[in-house]
C-alpha positions as CSV (number, residue, x, y, z in Angstrom):
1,X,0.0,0.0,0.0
2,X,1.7,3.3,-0.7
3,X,2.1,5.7,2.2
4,X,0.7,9.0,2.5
5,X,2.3,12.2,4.1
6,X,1.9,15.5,5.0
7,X,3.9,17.9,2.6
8,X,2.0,21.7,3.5
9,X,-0.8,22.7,5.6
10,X,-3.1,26.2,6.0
11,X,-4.6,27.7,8.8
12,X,-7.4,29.9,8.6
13,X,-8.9,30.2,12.3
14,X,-10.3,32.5,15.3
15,X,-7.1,33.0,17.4
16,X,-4.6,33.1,14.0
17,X,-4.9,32.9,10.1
18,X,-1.4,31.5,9.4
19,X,0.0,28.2,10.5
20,X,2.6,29.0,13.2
21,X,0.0,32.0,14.6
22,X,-2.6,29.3,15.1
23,X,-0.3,27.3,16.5
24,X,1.2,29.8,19.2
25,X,-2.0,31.1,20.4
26,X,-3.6,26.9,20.9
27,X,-0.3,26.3,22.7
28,X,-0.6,29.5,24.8
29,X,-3.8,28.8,25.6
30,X,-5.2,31.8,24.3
31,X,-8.8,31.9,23.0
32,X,-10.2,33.6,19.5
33,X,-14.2,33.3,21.1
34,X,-15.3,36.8,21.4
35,X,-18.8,38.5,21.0
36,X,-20.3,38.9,17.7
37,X,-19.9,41.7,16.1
38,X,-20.2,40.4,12.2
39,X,-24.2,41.0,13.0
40,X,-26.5,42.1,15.4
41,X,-26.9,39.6,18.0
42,X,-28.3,41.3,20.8
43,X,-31.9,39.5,20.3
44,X,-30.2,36.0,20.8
45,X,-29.7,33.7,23.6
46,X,-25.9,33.3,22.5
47,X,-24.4,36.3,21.6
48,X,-20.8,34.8,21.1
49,X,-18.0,32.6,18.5
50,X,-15.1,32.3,16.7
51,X,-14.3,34.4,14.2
52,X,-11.2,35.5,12.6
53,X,-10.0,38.9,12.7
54,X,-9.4,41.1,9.9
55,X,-6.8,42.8,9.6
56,X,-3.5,43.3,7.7
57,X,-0.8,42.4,10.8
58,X,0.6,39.4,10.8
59,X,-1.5,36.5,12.0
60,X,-4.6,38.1,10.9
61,X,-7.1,37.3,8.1
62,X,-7.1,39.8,4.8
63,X,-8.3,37.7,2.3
64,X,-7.6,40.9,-0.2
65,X,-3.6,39.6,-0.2
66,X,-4.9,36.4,-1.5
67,X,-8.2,36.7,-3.8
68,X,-9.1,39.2,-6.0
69,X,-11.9,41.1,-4.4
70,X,-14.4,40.8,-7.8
71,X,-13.7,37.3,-7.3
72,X,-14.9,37.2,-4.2
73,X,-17.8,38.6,-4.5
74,X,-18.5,35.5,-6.1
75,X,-18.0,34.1,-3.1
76,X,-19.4,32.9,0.1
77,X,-17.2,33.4,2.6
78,X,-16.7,29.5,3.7
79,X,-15.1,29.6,-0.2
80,X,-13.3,32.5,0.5
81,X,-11.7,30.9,4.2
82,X,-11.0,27.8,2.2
83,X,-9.0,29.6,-0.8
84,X,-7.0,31.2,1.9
85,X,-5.9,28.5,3.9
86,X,-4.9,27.0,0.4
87,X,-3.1,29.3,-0.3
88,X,-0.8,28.7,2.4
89,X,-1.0,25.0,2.1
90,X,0.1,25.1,-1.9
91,X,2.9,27.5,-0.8
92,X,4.2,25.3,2.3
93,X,4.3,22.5,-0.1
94,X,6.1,24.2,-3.1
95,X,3.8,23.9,-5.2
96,X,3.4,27.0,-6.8
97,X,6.2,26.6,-9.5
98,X,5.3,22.9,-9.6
99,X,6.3,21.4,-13.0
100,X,4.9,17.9,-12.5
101,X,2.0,16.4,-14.3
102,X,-1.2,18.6,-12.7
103,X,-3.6,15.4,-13.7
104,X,-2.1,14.2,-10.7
105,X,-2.8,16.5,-8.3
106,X,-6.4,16.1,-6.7
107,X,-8.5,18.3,-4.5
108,X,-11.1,17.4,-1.5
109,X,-12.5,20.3,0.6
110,X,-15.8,19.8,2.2
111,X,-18.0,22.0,4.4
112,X,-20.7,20.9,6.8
113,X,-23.3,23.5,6.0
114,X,-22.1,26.0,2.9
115,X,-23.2,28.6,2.2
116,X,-25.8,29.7,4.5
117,X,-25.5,33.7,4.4
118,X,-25.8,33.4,0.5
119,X,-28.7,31.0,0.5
120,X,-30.3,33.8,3.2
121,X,-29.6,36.7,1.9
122,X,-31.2,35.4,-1.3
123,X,-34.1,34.2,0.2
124,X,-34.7,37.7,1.3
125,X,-34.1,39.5,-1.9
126,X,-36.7,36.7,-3.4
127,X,-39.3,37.3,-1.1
128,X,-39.1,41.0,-0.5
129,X,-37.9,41.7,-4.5
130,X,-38.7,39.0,-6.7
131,X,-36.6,36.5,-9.3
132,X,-34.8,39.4,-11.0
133,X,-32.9,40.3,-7.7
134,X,-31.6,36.6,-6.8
135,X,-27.8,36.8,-8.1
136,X,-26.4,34.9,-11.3
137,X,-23.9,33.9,-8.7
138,X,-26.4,32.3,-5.9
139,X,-26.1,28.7,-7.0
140,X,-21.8,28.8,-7.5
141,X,-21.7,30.6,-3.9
142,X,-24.1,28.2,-2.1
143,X,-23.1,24.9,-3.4
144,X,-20.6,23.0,-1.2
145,X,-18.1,21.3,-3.7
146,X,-17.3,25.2,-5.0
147,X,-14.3,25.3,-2.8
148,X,-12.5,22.6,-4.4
149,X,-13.4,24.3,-7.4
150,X,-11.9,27.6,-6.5
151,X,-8.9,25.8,-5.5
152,X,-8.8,23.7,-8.7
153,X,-8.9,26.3,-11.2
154,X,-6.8,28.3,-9.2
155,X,-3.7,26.2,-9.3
156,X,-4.9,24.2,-12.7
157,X,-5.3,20.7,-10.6
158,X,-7.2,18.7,-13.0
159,X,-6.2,15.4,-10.7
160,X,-9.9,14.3,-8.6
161,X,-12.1,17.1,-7.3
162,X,-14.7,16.6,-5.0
163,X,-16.4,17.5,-1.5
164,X,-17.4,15.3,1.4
165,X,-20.5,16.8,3.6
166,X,-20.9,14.7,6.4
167,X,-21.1,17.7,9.4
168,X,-18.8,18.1,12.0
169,X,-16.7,15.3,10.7
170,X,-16.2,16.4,6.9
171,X,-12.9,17.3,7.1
172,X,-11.7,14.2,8.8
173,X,-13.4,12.5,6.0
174,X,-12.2,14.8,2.9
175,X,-8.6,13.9,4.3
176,X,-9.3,10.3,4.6
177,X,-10.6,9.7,1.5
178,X,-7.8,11.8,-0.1
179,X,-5.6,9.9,1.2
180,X,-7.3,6.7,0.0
181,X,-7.1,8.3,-3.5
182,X,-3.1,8.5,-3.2
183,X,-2.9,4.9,-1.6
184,X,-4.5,3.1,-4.5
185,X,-2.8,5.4,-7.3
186,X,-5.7,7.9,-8.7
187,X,-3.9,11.0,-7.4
188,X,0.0,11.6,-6.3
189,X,-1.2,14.7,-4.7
190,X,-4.1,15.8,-3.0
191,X,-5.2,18.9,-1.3
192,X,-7.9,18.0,1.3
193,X,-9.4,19.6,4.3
194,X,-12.7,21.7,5.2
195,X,-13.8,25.1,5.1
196,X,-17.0,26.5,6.8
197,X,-18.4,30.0,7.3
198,X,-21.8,30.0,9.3
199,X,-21.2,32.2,11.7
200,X,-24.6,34.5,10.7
201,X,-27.6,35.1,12.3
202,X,-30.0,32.2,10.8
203,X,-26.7,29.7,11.7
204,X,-26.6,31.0,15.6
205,X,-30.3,30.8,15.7
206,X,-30.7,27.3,14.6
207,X,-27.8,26.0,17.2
208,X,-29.1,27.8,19.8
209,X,-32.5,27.0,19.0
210,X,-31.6,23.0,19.9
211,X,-29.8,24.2,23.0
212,X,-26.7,23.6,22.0
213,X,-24.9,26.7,21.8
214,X,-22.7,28.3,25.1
215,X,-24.8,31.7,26.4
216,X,-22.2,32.6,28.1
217,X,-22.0,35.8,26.7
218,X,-19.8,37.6,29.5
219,X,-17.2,35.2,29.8
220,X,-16.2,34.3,25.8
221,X,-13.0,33.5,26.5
222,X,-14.1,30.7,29.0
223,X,-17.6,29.6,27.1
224,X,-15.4,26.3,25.8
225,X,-14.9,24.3,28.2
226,X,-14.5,20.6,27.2
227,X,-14.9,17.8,30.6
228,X,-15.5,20.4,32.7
229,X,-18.4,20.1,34.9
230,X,-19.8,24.4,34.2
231,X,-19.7,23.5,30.6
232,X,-22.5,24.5,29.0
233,X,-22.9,23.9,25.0
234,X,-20.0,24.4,22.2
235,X,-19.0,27.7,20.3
236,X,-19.5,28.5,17.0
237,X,-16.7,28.9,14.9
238,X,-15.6,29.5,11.7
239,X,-12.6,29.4,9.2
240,X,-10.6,26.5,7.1
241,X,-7.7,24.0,7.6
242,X,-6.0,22.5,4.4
243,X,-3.3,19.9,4.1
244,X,-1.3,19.0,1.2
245,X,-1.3,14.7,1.7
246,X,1.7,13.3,-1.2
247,X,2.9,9.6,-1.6
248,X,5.7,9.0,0.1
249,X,7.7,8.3,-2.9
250,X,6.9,11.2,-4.6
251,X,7.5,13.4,-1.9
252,X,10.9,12.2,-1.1
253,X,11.7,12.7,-5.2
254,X,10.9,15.9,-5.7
255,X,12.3,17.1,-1.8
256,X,9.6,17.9,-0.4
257,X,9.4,18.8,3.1
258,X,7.7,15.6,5.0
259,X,5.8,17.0,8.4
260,X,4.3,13.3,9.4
261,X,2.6,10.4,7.7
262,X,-1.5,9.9,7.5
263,X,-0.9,6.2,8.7
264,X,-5.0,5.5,9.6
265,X,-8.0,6.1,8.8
266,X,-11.2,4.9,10.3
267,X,-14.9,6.1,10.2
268,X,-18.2,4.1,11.3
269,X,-21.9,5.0,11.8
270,X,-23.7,5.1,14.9
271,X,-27.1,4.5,13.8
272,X,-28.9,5.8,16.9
273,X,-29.8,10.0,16.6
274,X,-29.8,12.6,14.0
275,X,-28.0,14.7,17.1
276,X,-27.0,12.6,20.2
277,X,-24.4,10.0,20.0
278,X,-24.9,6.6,22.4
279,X,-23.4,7.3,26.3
280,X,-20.9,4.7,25.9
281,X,-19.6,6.4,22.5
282,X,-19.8,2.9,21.1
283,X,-19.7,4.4,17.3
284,X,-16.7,6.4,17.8
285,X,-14.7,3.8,19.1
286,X,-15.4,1.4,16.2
287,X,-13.7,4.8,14.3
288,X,-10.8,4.8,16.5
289,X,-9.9,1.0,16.4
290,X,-10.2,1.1,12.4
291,X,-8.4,3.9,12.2
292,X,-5.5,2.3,14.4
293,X,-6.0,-1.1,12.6
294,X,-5.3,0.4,9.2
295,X,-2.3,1.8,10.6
296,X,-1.0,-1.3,12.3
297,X,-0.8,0.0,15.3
298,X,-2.0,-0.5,18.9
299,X,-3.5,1.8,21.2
300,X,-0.2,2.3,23.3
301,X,1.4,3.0,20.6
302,X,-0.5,6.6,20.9
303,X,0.6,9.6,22.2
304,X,-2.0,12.3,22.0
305,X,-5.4,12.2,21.1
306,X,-6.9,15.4,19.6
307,X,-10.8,15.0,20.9
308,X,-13.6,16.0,19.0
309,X,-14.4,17.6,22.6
310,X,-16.9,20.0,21.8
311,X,-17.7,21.2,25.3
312,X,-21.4,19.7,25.6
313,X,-23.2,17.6,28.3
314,X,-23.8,14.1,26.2
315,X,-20.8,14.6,23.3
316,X,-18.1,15.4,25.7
317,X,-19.3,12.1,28.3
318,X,-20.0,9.7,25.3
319,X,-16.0,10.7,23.9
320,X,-14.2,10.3,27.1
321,X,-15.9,6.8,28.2
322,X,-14.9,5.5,24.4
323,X,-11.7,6.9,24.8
324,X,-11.0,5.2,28.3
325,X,-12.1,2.2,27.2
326,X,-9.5,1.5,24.7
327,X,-6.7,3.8,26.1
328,X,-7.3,2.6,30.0
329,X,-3.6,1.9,31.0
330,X,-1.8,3.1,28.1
331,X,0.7,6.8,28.5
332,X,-2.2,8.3,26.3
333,X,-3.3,12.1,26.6
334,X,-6.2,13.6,25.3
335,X,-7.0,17.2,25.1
336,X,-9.6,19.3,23.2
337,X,-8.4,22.2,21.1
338,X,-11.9,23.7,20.6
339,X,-11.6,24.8,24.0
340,X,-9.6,27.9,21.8
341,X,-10.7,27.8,18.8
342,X,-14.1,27.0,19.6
343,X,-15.8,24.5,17.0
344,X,-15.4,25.0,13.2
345,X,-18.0,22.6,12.6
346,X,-17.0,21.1,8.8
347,X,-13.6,23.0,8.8
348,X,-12.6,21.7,12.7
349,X,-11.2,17.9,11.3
350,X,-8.4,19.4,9.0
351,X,-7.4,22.0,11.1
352,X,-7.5,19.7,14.1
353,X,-5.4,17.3,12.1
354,X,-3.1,20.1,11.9
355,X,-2.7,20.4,15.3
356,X,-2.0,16.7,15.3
357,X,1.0,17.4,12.5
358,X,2.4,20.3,15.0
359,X,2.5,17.9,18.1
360,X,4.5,15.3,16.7
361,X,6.6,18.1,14.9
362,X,7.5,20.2,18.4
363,X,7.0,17.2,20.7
364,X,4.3,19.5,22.8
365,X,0.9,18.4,23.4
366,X,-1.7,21.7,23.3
367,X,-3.9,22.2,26.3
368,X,-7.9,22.1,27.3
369,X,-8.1,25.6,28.5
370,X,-11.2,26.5,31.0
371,X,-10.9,22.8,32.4
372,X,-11.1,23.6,35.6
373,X,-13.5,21.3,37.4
374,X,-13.0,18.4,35.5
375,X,-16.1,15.4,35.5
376,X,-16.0,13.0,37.9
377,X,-16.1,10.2,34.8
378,X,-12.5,11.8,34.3
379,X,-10.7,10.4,37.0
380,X,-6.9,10.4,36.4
381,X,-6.8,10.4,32.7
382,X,-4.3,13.3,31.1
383,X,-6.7,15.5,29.9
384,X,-4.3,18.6,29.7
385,X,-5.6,21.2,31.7
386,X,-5.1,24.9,30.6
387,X,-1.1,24.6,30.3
388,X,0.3,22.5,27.4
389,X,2.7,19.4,28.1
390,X,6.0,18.8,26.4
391,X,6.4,15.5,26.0
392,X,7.5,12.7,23.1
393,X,4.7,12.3,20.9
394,X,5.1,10.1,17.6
395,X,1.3,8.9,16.9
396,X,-1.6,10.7,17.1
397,X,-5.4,10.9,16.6
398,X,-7.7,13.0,16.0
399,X,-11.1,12.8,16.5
400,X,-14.2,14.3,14.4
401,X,-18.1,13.5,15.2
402,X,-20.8,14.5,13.5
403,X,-24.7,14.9,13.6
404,X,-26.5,11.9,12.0
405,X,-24.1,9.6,13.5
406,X,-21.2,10.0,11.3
407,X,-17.8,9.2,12.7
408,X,-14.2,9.8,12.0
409,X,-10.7,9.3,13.1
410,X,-7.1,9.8,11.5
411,X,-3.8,8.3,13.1
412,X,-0.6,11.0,12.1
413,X,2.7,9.8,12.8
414,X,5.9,10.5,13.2
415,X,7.7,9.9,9.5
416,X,11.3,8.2,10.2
């Protein structure tokens, strides 16, 4: 089976567009949850998420550097995010100047949800306006699989293009199956991850309209709280994570810098709730053992586990009992990095993935910030409260859940 590495990555998130800005403010501990201010939110129960900042100093978002701003009006802004963080990913990779055959190169960006600004706004204009006021651009801004397509023509990667939309888990799954392409030899190359931008009112309504939003609007910085026992629901959040996944071979031929290898990949269903997962997290455990069985690999062979962790009553409990269950006795930790970055919903898997990449890379596990009360169901476990850990870490998982039931993990390891 050919292998599968990590050869660029691109961050666009709440507390850092940029890689190594990302990374500096998880590792600090330092949150990107603040009030909304994108829209009035006074009228709702939660009045909070992540959202990058725009700016033009270094580690904040100006899409202007990067696309064209007639193109992205175009655009809804979970394309825009996902261009972005492509941007940097193709770059960290070298393959802007790539002369290699572009049939081989491949792209797989998914979003949870998509456009849902666009698909509003135009629903207004419609209904207060008529037919002659919905844009020629509604359908290209509101259909999912437009990011890939964005990135595709961009860079002229003709190789396989699509988009997995599978909720909270769709960029796990975008880089799995990426990866699957490379390993049996329909792509060398493949640029995979998630983008999402539903940060809006009708978004923030609907979560909070299921209860499962954080209200608590005068503490941002401490409304994620994954395991701890104040928890209240998860953050919104928005932004995009993009990897560059090469074979091995290919990689090493044209010198490409290898960060770690996508060793495993596992994903099951948990046919029980369109919302809830089962208490004893029974479907994401089937996710992690695949994932480790593809890899060949054993639970204590892993290091760190990035947790899906979202910071809510049943997700949190159903995670750490599945978790437990297979890593009971093992030198495991597990922490949540949503507990900064709050949730990025169909974007959170790649850039969580990232994460991963960075831990095995600086040997430094990030921390759950706001964990200060931790669940009784914890017990002793390493969960990595609010100060990160340096420690040896060569395999890792990451974990991405989604509503519906859909699960999926990735094992990244160290590449020697």
């Amino acid at each position: 089976m050919k292998r599968v590495v990590i050869t660029g990555m691109g961050i666009v998130a709440p507390n850092g567009t940029g890689v190594e800005y990302a990374w500096k403010n998880v590792v600090g501990g330092v949150s990107g949850v603040r009030k909304i201010d994108c829209f009035d939110a006074s009228d709702l129960p939660c009045q909070i998420a992540g959202v990058p900042v725009v700016g033009d100093a270094p580690g904040q978002y100006n899409p202007d550097a990067v696309v064209d701003t007639r193109e992205q009006r175009k655009m809804d802004k979970f394309m825009v995010y996902g261009v972005v963080a492509a941007d940097e990913a193709v770059r960290d990779a070298g393959l802007i100047e790539y002369a290699g055959d572009k049939n081989r190169i491949g792209v797989s960006i998914g979003s949870g949800i998509g456009g849902m600004q666009t698909i509003y706004e135009t629903c207004i204009d419609l209904h207060e306006h008529g037919p002659r006021y919905v844009s020629p651009f509604f359908i290209p801004k509101g259909i999912i699989n437009m990011t890939a397509g964005h990135v595709s023509i961009r860079y002229g990667f003709r190789g396989p293009n699509l988009a997995v939309v599978t909720a909270c888990a769709t960029a796990a799954h975008a880089i799995g199956e990426a990866a699957r392409l490379i390993q049996h030899g329909d792509a060398d190359i493949m640029i995979a991850g998630g983008a999402e931008g539903a940060v809006c009112k009708i978004g923030v309504a609907g979560f909070t309209s299921m209860r499962a939003l954080s209200t608590r609007n005068d503490d941002p910085a401490g409304a994620s709280r994954p395991w701890d026992k104040s928890r209240d629901g998860f953050v919104m959040s928005e932004g995009a994570g993009i990897l560059v996944l090469e074979e091995y071979e290919h990689a090493v031929a044209r010198g490409a810098r290898i960060y770690a290898e996508v060793a495993g990949y596992g994903l099951s269903g948990d046919a029980y709730h369109i919302t809830a997962p089962a208490s004893d997290g029974e479907g994401g455990a089937r996710a992690m053992m695949a994932a480790l069985d593809d890899a060949g690999l054993q639970p204590s062979d892993v290091d760190y586990i990035n947790a899906h962790g979202t910071s809510t009553g049943l997700g949190d409990m159903a995670e750490l009992t599945a978790v437990k269950n297979i890593f009971a006795g093992t030198n495991a930790c597990m922490s949540s990095t949503k507990s900064t970055t709050g949730h990025l919903l169909g974007a959170a898997g790649a850039v969580e993935a990232i994460f991963c990449t960075l831990a095995i890379r600086d040997n430094i596990v990030p921390p759950t910030i706001n964990l200060n009360d931790p669940v009784d169901e914890a017990g002793d476990f390493n969960l990595v409260p609010n100060v990160a850990q340096k420690r040896t870490v060569n395999v890792a998982l990451s974990n991405s859940f989604g509503f519906g039931g859909t699960n999926a993990s990735l094992v990244i390891k160290r590449v020697k």
